[in-house]
C-alpha positions, 0 to 999 in steps of 0.5 A: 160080583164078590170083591175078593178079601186080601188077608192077613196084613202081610199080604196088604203091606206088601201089595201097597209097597209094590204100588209105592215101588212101581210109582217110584219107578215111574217116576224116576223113568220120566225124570230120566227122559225129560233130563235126555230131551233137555240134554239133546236139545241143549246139545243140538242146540250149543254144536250143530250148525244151524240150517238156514236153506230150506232144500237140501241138495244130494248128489249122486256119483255112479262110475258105470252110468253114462249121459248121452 
């Protein structure tokens, strides 16, 4: 298998710029994310309540069922 040859160096600069902007911006994603997650937890932690019961009870009002 023939590698192909990239010529002149235009070509290399400008594939090696967009590795260098693609790195960059992967970067930058996983930065925002962790900053979001600690973001979150920081604010689940400082506003909500915390849940001390294990079961969660839901109830149920319908005005057309009847108990006999």
């Amino acid at each position: 298998m023939v590698k192909p040859r990239i010529r002149g160096k235009s070509m290399k600069k400008m594939i090696e710029a967009s590795m260098q902007r693609a790195v960059l911006l992967l970067v930058c994603i996983v930065l925002i994310v962790v900053w979001g997650g600690i973001s979150a937890f920081q604010m689940h932690r400082d506003y909500l309540p915390s849940i001390n019961k294990t079961t969660l009870l839901v109830s149920l009002r319908v005005p057309s069922y009847q108990t006999d």
